[in-house]
CHARMM internal coordinates of N, CA and C (Angstrom, degrees):
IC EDIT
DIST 1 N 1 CA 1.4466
DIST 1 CA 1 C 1.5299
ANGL 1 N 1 CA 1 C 108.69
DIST 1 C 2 N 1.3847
ANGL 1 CA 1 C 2 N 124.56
DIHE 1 N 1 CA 1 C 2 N 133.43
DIST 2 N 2 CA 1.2077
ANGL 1 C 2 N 2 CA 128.96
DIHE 1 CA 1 C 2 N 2 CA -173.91
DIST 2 CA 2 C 1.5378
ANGL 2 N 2 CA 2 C 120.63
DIHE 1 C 2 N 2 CA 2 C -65.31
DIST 2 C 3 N 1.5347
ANGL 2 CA 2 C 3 N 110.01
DIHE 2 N 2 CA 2 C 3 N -23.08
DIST 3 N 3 CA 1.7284
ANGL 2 C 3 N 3 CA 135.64
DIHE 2 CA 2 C 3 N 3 CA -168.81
DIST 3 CA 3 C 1.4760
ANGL 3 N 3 CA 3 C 88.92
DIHE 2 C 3 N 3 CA 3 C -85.22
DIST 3 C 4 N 1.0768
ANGL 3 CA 3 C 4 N 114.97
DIHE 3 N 3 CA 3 C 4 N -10.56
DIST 4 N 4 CA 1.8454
ANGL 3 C 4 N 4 CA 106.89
DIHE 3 CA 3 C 4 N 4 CA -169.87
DIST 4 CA 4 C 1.2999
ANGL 4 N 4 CA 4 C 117.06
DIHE 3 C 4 N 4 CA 4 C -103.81
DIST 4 C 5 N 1.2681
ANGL 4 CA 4 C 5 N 120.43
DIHE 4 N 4 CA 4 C 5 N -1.00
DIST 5 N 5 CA 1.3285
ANGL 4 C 5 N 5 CA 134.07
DIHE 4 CA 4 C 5 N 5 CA 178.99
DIST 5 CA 5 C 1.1784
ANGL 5 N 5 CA 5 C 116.07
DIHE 4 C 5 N 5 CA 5 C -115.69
DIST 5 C 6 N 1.3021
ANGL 5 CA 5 C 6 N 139.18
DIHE 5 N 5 CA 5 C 6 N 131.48
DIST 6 N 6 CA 1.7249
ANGL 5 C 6 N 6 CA 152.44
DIHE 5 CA 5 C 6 N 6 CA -136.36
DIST 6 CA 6 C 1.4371
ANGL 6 N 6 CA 6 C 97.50
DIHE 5 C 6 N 6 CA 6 C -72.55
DIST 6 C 7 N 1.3873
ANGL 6 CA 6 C 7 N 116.27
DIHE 6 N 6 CA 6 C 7 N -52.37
DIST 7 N 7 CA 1.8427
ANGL 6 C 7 N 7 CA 110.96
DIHE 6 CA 6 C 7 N 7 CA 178.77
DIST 7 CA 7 C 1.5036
ANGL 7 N 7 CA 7 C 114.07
DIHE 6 C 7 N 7 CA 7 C -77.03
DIST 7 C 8 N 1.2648
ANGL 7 CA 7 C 8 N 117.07
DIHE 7 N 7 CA 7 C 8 N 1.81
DIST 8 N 8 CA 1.3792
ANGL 7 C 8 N 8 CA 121.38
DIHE 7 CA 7 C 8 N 8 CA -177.26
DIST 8 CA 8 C 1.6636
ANGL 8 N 8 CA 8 C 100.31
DIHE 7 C 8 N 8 CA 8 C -91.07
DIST 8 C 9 N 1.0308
ANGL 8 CA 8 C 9 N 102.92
DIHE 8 N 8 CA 8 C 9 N -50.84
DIST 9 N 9 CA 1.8538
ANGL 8 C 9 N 9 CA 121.12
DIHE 8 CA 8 C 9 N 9 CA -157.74
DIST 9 CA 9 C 1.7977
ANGL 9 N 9 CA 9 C 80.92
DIHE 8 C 9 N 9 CA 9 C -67.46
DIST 9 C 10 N 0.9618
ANGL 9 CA 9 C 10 N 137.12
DIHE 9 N 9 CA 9 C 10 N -50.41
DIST 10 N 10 CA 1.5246
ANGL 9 C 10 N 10 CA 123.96
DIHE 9 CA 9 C 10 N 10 CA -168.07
DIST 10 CA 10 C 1.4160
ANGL 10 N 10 CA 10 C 102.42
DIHE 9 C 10 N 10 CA 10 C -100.67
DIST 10 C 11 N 1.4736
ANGL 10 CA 10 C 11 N 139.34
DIHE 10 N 10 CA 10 C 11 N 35.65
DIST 11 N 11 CA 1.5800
ANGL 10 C 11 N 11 CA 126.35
DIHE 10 CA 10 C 11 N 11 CA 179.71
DIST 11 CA 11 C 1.5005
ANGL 11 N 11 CA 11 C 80.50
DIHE 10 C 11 N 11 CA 11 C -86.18
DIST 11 C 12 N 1.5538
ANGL 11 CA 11 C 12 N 109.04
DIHE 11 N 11 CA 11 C 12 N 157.95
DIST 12 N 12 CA 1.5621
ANGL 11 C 12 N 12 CA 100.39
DIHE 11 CA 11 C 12 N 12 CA 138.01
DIST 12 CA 12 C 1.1683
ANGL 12 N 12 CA 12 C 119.05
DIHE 11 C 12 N 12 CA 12 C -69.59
DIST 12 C 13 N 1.1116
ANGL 12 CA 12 C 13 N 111.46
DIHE 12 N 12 CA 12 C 13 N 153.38
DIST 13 N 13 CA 2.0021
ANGL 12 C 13 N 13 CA 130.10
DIHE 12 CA 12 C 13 N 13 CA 171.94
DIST 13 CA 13 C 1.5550
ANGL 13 N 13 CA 13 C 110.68
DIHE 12 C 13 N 13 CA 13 C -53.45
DIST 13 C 14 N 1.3686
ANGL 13 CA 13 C 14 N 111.30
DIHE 13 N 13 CA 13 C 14 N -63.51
DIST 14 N 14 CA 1.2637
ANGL 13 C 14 N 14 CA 128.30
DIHE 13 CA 13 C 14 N 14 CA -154.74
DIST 14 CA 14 C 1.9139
ANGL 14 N 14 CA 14 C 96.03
DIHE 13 C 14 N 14 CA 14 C -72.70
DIST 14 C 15 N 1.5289
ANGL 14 CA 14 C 15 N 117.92
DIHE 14 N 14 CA 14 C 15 N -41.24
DIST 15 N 15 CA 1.6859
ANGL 14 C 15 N 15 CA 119.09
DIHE 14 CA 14 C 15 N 15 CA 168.00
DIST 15 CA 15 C 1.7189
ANGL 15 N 15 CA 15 C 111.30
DIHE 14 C 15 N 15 CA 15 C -50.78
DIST 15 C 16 N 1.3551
ANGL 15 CA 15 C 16 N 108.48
DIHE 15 N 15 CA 15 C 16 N -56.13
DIST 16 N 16 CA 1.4415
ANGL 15 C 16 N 16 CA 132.05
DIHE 15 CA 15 C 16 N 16 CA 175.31
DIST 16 CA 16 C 1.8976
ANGL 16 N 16 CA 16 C 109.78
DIHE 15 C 16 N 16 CA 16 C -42.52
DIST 16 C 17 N 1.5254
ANGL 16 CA 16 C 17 N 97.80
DIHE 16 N 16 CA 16 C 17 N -44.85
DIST 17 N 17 CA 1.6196
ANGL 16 C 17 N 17 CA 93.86
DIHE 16 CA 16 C 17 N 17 CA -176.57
DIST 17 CA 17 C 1.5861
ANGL 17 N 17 CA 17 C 112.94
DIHE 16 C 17 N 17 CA 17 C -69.48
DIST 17 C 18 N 1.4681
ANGL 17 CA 17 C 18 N 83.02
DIHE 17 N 17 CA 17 C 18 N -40.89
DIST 18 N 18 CA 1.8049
ANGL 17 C 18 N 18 CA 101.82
DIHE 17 CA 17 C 18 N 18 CA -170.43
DIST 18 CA 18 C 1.9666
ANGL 18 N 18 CA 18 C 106.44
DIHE 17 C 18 N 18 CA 18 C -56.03
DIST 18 C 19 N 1.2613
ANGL 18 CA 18 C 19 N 86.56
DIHE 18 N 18 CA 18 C 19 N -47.88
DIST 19 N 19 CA 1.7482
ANGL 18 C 19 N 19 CA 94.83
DIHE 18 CA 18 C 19 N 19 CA -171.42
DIST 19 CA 19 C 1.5110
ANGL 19 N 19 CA 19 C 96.65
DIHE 18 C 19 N 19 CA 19 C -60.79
DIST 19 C 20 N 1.3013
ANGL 19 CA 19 C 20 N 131.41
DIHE 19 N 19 CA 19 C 20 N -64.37
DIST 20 N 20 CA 1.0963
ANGL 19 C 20 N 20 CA 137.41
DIHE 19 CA 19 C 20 N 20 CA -167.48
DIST 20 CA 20 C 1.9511
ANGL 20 N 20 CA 20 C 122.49
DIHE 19 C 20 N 20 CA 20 C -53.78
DIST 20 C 21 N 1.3027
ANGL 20 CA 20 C 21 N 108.11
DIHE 20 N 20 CA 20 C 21 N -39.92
DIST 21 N 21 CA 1.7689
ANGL 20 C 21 N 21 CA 123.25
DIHE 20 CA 20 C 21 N 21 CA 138.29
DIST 21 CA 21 C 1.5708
ANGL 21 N 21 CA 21 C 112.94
DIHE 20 C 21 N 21 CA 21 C -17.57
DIST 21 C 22 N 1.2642
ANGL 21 CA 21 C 22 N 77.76
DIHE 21 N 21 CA 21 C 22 N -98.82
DIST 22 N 22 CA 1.6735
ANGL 21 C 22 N 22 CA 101.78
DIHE 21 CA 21 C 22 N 22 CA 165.98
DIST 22 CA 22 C 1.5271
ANGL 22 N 22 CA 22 C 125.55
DIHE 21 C 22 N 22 CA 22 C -5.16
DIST 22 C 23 N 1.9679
ANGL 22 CA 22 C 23 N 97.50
DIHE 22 N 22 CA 22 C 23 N -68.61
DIST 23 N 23 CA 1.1563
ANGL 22 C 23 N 23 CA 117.26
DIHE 22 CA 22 C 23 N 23 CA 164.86
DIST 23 CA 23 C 1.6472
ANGL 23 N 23 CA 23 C 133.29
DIHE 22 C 23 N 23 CA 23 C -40.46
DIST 23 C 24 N 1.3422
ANGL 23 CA 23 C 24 N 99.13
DIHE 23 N 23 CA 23 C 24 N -46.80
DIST 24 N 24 CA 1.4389
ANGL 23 C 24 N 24 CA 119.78
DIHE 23 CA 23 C 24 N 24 CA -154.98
DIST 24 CA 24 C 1.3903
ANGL 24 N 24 CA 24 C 79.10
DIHE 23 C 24 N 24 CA 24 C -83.02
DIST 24 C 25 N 1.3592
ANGL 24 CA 24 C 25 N 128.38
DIHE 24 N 24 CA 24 C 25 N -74.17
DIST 25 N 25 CA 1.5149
ANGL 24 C 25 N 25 CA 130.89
DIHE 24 CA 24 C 25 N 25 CA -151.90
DIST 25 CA 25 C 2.0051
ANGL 25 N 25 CA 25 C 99.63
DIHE 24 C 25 N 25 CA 25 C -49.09
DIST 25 C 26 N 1.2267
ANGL 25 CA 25 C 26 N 103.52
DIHE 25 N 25 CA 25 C 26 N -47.85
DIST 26 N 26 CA 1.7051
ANGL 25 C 26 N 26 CA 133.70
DIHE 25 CA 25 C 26 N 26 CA -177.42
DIST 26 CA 26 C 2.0958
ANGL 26 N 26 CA 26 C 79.40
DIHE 25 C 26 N 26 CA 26 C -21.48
DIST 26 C 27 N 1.6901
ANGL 26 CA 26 C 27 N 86.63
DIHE 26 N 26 CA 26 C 27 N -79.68
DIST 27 N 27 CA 2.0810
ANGL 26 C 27 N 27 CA 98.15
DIHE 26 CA 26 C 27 N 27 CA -166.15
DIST 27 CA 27 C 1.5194
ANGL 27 N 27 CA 27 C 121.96
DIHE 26 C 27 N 27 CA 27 C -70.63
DIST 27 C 28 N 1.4617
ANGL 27 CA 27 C 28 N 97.89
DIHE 27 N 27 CA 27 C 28 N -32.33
DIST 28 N 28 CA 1.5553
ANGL 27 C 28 N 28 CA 106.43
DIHE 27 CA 27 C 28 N 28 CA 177.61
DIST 28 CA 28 C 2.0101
ANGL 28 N 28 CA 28 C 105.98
DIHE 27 C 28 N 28 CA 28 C -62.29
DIST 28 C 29 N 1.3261
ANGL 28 CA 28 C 29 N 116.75
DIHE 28 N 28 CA 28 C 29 N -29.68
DIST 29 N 29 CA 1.2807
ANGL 28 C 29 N 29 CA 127.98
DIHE 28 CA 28 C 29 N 29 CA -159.38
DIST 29 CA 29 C 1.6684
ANGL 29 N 29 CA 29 C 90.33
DIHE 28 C 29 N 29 CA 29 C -81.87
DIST 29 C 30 N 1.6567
ANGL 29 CA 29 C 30 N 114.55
DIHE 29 N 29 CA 29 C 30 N -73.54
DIST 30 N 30 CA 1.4081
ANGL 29 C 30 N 30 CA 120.83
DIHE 29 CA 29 C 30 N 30 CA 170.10
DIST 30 CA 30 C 1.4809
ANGL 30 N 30 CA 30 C 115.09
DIHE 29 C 30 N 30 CA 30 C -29.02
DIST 30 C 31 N 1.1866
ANGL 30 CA 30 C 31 N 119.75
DIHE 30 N 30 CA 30 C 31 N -57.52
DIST 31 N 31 CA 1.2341
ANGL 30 C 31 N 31 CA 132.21
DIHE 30 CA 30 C 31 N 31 CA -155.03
DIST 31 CA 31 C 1.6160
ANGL 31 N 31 CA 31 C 109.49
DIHE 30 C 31 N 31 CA 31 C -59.80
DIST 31 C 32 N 1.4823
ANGL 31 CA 31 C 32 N 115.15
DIHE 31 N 31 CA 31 C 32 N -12.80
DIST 32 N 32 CA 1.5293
ANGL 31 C 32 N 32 CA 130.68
DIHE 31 CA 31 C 32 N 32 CA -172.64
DIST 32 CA 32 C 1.8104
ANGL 32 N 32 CA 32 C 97.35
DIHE 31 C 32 N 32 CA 32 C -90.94
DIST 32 C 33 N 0.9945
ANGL 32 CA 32 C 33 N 130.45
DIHE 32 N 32 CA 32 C 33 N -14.99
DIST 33 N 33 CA 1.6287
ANGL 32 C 33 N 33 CA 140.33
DIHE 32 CA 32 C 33 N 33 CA -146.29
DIST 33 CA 33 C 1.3481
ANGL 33 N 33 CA 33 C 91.70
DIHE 32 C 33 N 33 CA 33 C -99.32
DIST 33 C 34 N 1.5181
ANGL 33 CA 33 C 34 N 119.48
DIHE 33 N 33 CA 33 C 34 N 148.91
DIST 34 N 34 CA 1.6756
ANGL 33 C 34 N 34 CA 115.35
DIHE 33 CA 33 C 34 N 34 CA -171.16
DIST 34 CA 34 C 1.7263
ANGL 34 N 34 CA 34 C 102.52
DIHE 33 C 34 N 34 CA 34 C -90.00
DIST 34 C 35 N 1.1973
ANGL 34 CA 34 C 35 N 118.98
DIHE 34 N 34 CA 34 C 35 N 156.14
DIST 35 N 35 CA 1.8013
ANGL 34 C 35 N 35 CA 128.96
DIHE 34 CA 34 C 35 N 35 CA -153.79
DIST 35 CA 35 C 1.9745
ANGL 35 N 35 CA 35 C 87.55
DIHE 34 C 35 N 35 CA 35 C -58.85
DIST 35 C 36 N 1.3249
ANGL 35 CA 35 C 36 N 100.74
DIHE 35 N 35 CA 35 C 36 N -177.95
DIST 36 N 36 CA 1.2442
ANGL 35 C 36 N 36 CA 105.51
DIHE 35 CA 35 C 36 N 36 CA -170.08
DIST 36 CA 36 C 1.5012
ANGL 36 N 36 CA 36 C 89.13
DIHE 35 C 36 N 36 CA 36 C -116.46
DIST 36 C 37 N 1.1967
ANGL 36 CA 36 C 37 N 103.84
DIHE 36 N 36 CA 36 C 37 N 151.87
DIST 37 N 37 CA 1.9931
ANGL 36 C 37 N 37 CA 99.38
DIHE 36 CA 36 C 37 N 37 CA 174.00
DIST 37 CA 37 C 2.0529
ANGL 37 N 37 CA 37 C 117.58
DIHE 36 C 37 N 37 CA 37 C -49.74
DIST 37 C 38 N 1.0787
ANGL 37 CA 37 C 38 N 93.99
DIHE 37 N 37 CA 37 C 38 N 132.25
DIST 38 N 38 CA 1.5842
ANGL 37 C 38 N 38 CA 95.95
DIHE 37 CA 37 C 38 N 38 CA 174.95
DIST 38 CA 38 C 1.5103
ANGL 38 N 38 CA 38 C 111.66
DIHE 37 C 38 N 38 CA 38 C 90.09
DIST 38 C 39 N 1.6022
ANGL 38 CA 38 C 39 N 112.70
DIHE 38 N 38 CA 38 C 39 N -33.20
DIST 39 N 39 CA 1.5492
ANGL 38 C 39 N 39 CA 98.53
DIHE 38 CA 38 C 39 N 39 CA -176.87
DIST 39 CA 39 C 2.3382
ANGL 39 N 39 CA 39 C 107.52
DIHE 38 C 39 N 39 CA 39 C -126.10
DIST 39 C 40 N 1.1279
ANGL 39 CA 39 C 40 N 94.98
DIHE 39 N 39 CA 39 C 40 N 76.49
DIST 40 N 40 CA 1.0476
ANGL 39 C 40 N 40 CA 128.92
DIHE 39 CA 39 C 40 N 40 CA 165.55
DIST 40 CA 40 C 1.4052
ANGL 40 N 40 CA 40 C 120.30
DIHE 39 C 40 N 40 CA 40 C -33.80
DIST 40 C 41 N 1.3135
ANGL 40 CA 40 C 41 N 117.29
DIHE 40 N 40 CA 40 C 41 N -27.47
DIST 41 N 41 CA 1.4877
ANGL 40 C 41 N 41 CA 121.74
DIHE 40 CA 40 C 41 N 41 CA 177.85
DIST 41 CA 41 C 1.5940
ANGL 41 N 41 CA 41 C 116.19
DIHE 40 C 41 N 41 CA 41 C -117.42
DIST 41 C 42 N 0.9703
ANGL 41 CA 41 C 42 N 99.99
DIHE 41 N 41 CA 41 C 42 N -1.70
DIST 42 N 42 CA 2.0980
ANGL 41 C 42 N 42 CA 119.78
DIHE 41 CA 41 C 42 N 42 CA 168.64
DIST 42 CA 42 C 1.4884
ANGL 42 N 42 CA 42 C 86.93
DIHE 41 C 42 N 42 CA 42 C -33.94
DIST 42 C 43 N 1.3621
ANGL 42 CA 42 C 43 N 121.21
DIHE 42 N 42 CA 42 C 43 N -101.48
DIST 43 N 43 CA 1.1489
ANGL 42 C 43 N 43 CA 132.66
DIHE 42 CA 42 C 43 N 43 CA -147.83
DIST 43 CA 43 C 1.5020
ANGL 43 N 43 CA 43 C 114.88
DIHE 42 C 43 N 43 CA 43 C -52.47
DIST 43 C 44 N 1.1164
ANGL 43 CA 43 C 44 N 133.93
DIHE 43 N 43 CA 43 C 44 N -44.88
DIST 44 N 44 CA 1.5456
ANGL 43 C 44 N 44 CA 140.72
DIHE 43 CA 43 C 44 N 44 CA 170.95
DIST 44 CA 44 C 2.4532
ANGL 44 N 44 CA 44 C 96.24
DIHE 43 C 44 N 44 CA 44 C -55.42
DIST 44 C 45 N 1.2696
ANGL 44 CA 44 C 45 N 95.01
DIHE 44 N 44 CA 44 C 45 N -54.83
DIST 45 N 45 CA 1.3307
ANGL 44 C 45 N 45 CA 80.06
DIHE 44 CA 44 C 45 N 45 CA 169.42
DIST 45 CA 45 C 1.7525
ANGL 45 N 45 CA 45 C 121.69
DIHE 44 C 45 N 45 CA 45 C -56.48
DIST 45 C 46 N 0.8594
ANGL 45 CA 45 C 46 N 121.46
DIHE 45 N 45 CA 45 C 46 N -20.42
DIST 46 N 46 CA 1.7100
ANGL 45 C 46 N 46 CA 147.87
DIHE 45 CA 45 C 46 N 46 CA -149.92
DIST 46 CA 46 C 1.9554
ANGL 46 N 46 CA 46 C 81.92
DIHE 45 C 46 N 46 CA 46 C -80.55
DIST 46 C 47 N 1.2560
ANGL 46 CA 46 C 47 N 87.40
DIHE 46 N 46 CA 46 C 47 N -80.58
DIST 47 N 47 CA 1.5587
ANGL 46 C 47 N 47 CA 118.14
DIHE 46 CA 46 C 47 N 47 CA 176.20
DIST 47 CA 47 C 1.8662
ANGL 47 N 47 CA 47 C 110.61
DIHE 46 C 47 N 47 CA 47 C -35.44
DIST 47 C 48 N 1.1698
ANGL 47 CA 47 C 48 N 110.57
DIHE 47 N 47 CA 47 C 48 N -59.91
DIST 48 N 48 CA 1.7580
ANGL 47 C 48 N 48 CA 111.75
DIHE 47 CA 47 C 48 N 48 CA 173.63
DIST 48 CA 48 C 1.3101
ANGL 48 N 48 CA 48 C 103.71
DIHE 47 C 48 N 48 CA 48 C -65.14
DIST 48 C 49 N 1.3580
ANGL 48 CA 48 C 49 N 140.66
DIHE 48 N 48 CA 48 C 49 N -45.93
DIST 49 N 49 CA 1.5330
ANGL 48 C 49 N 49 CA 133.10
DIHE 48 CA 48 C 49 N 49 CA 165.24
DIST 49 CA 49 C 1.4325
ANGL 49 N 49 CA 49 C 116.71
DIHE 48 C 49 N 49 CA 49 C -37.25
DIST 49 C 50 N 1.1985
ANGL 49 CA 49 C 50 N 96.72
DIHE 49 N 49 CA 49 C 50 N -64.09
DIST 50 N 50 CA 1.5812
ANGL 49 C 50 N 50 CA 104.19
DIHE 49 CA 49 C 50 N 50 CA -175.55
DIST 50 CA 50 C 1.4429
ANGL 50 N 50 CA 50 C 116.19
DIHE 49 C 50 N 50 CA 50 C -62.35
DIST 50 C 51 N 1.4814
ANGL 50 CA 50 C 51 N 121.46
DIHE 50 N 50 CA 50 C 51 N -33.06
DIST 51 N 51 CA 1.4819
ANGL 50 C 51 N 51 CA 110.72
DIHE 50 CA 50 C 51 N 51 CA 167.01
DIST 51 CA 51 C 1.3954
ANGL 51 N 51 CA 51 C 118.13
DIHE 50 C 51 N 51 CA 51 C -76.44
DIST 51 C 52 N 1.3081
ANGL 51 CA 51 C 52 N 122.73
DIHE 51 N 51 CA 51 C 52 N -0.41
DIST 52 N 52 CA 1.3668
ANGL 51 C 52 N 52 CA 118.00
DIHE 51 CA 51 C 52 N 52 CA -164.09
DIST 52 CA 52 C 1.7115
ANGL 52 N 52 CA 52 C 87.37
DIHE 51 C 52 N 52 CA 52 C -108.67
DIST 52 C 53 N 1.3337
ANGL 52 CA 52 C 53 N 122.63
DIHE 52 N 52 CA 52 C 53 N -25.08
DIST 53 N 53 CA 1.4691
ANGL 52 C 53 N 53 CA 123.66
DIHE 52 CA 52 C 53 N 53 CA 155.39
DIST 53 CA 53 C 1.4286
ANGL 53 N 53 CA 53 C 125.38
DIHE 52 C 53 N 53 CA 53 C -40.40
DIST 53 C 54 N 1.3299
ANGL 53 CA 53 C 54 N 111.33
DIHE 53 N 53 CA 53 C 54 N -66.95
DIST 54 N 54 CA 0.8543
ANGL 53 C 54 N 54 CA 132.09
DIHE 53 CA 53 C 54 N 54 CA -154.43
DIST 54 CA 54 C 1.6870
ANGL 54 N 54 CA 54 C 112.51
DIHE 53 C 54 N 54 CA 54 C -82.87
DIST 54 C 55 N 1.6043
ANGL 54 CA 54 C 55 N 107.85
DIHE 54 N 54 CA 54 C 55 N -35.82
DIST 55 N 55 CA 1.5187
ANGL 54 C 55 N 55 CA 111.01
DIHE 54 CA 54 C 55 N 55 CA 148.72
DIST 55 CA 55 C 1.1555
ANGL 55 N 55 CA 55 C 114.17
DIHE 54 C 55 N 55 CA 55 C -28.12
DIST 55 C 56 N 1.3466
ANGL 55 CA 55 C 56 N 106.41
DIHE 55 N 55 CA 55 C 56 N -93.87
DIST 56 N 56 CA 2.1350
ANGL 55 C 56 N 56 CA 119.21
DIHE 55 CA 55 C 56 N 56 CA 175.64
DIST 56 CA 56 C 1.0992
ANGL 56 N 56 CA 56 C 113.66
DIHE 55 C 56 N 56 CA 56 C -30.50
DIST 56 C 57 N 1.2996
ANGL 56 CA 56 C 57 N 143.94
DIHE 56 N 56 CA 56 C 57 N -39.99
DIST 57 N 57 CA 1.1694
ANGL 56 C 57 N 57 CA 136.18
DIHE 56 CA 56 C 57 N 57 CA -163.55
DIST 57 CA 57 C 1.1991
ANGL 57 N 57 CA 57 C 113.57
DIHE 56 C 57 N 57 CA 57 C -110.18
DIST 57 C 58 N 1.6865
ANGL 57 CA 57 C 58 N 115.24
DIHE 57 N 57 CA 57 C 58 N 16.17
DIST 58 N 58 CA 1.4266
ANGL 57 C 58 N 58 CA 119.59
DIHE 57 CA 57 C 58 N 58 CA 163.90
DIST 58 CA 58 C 1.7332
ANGL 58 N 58 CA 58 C 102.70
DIHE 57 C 58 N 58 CA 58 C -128.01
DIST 58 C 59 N 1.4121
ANGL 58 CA 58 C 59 N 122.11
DIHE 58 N 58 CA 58 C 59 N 0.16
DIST 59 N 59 CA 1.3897
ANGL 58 C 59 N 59 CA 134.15
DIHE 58 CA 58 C 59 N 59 CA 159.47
DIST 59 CA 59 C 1.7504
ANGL 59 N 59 CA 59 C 100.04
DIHE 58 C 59 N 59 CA 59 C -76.04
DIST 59 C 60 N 1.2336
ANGL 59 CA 59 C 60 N 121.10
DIHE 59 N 59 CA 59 C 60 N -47.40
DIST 60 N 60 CA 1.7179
ANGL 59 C 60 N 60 CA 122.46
DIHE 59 CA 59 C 60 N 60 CA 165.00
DIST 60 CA 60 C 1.4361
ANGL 60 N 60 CA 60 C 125.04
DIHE 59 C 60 N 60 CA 60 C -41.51
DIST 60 C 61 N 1.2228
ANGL 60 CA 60 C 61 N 83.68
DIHE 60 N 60 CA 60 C 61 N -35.35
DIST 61 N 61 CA 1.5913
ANGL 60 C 61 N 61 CA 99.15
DIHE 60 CA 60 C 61 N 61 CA -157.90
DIST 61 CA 61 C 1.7100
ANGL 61 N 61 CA 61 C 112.63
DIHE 60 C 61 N 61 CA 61 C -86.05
DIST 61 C 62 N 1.6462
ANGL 61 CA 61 C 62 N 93.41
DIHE 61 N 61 CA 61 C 62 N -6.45
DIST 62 N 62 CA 1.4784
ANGL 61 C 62 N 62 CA 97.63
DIHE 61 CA 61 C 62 N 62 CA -165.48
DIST 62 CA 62 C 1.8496
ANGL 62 N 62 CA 62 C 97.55
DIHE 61 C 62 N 62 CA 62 C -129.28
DIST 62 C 63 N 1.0553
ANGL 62 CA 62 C 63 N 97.64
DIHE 62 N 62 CA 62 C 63 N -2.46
DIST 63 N 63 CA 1.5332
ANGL 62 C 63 N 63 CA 93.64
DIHE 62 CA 62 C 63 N 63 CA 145.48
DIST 63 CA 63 C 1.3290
ANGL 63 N 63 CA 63 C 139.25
DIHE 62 C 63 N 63 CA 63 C -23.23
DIST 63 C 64 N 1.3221
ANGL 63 CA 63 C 64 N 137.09
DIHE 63 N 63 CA 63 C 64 N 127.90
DIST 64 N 64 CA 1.3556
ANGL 63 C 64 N 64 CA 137.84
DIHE 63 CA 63 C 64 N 64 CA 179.73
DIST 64 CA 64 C 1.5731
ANGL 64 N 64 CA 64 C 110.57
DIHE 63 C 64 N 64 CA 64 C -112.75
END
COOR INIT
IC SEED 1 N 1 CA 1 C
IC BUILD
């Protein structure tokens, strides 16, 4: 859990959401781009980042 770790428990929230946005769009965006020579599995990794982004930052988002 991110709240459980000393730089987590004092981030702001609202920096934390923003960065994490950021993030997701960052791999989800790459992840559309054709592989680069030699590393063939970039983008599918690209792709599991970005959904695992984009989870959290719509578990944030739905916060009460």
């Amino acid at each position: 859990m991110f709240t459980g770790h000393l730089l987590g428990r004092h981030a702001d929230p609202d920096a934390v959401t923003a960065a994490l946005a950021g993030l997701a769009g960052f791999f989800l965006r790459n992840s559309l781009l054709p592989p680069p020579p030699g590393i063939p599995t970039l983008r599918a990794f690209q792709r599991a980042q970005g959904d695992a982004a984009l989870t959290w930052l719509r578990s944030r988002l739905t916060w009460s």
